[in-house]
C-alpha positions in Angstrom: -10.7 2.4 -16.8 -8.2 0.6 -19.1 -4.5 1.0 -18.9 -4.4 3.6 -22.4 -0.9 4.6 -23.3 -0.8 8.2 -24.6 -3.7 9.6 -22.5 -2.8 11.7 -20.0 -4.2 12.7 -16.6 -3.3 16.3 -16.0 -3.7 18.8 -13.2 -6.2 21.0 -15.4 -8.1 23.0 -12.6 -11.5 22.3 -14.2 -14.3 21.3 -11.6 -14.7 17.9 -13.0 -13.5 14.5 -10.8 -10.5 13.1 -11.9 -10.7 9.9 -14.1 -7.7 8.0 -13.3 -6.3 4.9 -15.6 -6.0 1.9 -14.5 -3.6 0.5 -13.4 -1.9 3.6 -11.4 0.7 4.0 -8.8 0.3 5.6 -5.1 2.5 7.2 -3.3 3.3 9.8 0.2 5.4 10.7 2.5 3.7 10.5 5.9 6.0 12.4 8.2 9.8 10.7 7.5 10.2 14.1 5.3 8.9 17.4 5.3 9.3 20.9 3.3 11.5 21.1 0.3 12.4 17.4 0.3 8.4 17.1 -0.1 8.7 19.1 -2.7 11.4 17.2 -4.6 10.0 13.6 -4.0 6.6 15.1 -5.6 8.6 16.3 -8.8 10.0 12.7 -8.8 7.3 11.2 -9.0 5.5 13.5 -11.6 8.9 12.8 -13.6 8.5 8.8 -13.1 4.4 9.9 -14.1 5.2 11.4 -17.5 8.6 9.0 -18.3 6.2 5.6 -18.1 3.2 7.8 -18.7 1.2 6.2 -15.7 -1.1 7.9 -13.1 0.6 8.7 -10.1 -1.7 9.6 -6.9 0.2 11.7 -4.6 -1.0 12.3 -1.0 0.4 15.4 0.0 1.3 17.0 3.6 -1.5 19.7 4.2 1.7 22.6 4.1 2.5 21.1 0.6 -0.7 20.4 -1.5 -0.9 24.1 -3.1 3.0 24.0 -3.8 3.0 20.1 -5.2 -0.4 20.8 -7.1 0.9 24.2 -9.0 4.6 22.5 -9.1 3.9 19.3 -11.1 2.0 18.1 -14.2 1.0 14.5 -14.0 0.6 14.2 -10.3 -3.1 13.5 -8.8 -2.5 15.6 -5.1 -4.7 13.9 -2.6 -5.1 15.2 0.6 -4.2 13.0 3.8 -7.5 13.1 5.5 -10.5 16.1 6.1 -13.3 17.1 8.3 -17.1 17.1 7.1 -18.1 20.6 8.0 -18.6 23.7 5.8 -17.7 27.0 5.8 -17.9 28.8 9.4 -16.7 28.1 12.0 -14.2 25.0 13.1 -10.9 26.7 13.4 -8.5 23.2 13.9 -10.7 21.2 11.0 -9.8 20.7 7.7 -12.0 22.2 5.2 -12.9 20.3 2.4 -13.2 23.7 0.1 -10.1 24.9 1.3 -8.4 21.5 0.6 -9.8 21.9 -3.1 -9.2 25.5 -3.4 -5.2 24.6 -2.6 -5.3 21.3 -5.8 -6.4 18.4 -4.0 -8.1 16.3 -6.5 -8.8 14.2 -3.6 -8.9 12.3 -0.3 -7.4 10.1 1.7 -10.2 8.6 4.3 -10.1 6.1 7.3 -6.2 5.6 6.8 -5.4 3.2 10.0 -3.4 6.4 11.5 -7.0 8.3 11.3 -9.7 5.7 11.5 -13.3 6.6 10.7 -16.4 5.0 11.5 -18.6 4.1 9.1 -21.3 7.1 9.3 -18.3 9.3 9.1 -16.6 7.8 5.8 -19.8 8.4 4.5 -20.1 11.5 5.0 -16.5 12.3 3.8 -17.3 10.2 0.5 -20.6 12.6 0.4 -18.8 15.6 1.1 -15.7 14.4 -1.6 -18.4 14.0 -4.7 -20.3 17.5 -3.8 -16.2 19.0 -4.7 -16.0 16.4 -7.5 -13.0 15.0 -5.5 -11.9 11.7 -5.0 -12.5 9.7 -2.2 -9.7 7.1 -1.1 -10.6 5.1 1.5 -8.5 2.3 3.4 -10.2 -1.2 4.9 -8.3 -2.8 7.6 -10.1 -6.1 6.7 -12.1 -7.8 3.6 -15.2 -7.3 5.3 -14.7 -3.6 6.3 -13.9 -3.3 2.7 -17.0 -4.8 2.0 -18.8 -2.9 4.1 -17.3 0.3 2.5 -17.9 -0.4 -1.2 -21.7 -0.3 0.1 -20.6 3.5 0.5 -19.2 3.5 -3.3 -16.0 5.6 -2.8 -13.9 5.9 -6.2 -11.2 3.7 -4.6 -10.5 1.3 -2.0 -7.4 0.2 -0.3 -7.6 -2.9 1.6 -4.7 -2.8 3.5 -4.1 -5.2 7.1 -3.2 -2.4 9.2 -0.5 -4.9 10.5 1.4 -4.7 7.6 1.7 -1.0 7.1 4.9 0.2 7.7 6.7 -3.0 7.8 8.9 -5.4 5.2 5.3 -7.8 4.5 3.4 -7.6 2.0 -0.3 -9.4 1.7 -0.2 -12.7 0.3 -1.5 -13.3 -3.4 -5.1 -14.7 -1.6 -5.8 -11.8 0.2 -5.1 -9.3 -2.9 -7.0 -11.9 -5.3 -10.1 -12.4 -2.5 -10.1 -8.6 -1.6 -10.4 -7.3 -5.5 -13.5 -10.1 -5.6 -15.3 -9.1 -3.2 -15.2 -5.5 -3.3 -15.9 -5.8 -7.2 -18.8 -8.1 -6.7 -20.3 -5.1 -4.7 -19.1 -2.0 -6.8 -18.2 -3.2 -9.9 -16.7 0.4 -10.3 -14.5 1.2 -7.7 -10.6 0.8 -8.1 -9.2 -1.4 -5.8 -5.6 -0.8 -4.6 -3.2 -2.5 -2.5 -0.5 -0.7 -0.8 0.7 -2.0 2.7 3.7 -3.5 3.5 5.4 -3.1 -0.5 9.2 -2.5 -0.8 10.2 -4.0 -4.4 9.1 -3.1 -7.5 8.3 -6.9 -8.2 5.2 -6.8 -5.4 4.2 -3.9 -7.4 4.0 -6.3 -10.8 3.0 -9.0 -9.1 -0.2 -7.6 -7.4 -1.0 -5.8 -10.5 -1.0 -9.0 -12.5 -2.9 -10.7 -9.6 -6.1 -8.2 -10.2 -5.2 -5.3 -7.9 -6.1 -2.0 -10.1 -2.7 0.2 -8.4 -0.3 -0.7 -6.0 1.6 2.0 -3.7 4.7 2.4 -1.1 5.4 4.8 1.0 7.7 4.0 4.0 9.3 1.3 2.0 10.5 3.7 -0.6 10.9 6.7 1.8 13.6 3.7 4.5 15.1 2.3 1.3 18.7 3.1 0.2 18.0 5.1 -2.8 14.6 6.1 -2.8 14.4 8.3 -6.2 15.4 5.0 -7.9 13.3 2.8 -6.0 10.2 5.1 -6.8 11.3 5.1 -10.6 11.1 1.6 -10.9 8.5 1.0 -9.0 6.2 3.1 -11.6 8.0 1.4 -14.3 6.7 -2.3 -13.1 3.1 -0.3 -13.3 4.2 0.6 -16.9 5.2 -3.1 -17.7 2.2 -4.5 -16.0 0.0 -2.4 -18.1 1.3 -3.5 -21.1 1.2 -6.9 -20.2 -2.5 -7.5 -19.1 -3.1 -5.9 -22.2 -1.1 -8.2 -24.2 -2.2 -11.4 -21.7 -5.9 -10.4 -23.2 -5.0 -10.3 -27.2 
C-alpha cells in the first residue's frame, strides 16, 4: 500500500489481517532487555508511531505480547516465532490461537536464530492466514527469498544472516536486486530489509533504494541513546515517505 499520511493502523481487535502502509518501520528487542524495559521501549515506539504517523511492527517477547498489545495504540505486536499445531496437546509449543488470543497481529518466521525449512514456513504462512495474522518471514539469501515468495507470505525480509547483529549493512545492489526479484514473483508482498542497520540514514537510504520498511534492533538496543536513535530512525521513514511521494509528482 501507499505511504497515506493521516490513516492510521490501530490495534482494533477485529478478526481482519492487518493492512500495513507502506513504507513502515520494524523493530524488537531479542533478549538485550526484558520486562518493564520491554514495556517502555514498546511505548517508545508507539510514541515515535503516532508523532511521524508511520506503522511500526513490533516483535514482542512471548511474556510481553498481551501487555504491549493492550498498552499501546499504533504498534503492530508480532510474535517472535510459533509452532503449526492446534489445540491439544503440545505443552512446550507455541500456539498460534493463544499467540492471537494475547494481540499478536502477527509472526515472525524462519528468523536465522529459528530457521525453518521450507515445508515448515509454509505451513506457518498457512496456519498465519487461517488467524488472519501476518506472516514475516526472513531469507538468508536472494534465492531463498525467491523461493519463499513462491509461499506468498505478507512480508519478506531478506536479510544475510552475516550481517545481523553487526555494524554492516547490505549494500545498495543487494537491497535493489532483492526487492526485484521477490516483486517479480509476488508482486504483493512487502519487502523489508533489516540486518546490520545502526543510522537513521540506512533507514532513508534503503527506503529510497525500493525497500518497502527498514528495521534495527541490536543497533538501536547497543547504541548510546536508544529512545533517540529509535525516534529518528521512524522519522527518516516519515521523510522517506514523503519524498517518494513527491520524487513521483
Amino acid at each position: 500500500m501507499i505511504y497515506a499520511p493521516g490513516r492510521h493502523m490501530n490495534q482494533e481487535k477485529t478478526g481482519m489481517k492487518p493492512k500495513i502502509r507502506t513504507p513502515f518501520f520494524e523493530t524488537s528487542v531479542k533478549n538485550y532487555i526484558y520486562g518493564d524495559d520491554v514495556y517502555n521501549f514498546a511505548k517508545a515506539a508507539d510514541n515515535a508511531a503516532k508523532k511521524y504517523d508511520v506503522d511500526v511492527l513490533f516483535i514482542a517477547p512471548y511474556t510481553e505480547i498481551r501487555r504491549i498489545a493492550e498498552g499501546t495504540e499504533r504498534l503492530v505486536v508480532l510474535a517472535p516465532y510459533m509452532d503449526v499445531i492446534r489445540p491439544g496437546r503440545g505443552m512446550a509449543d507455541v500456539l498460534p490461537e493463544a499467540l492471537k488470543a494475547a494481540g499478536a497481529r502477527g509472526v515472525v518466521l524462519n528468523h536465522c536464530e529459528r530457521p525453518m525449512t521450507l515445508s515448515h514456513i509454509k505451513k506457518g504462512i498457512d496456519r498465519a492466514n487461517e488467524l488472519d495474522m501476518l506472516s514475516f518471514v526472513c531469507a538468508d539469501t536472494i534465492a531463498e527469498a525467491c523461493a519463499i515468495a513462491e509461499l506468498h507470505p505478507d512480508i519478506i525480509n531478506p536479510e544475510p544472516s552475516e550481517l545481523i547483529g553487526t555494524e554492516n549493512a547490505s549494500d545498495m545492489s543487494y537491497v535493489k536486486e532483492a526487492v526485484r526479484a521477490v516483486k517479480a514473483i509476488g508482486p504483493d508482498i512487502m519487502v523489508e530489509q533489516a540486518a546490520g542497520i545502526t543510522t537513521a540514514q540506512q533507514i532513508y537510504d534503503f527506503i529510497m533504494a525500493g525497500s518497502q520498511a527498514a528495521g534495527s534492533a541490536s543497533g538501536i538496543l547497543r547504541s548510546k541513546d536508544p529512545y533517540a536513535l529509535l525516534d529518528e530512525m521512524v522519522r527518516s521513514v516519515k521523510q522517506a515517505g514523503e519524498d517518494l511521494i513527491g520524487n513521483k509528482q
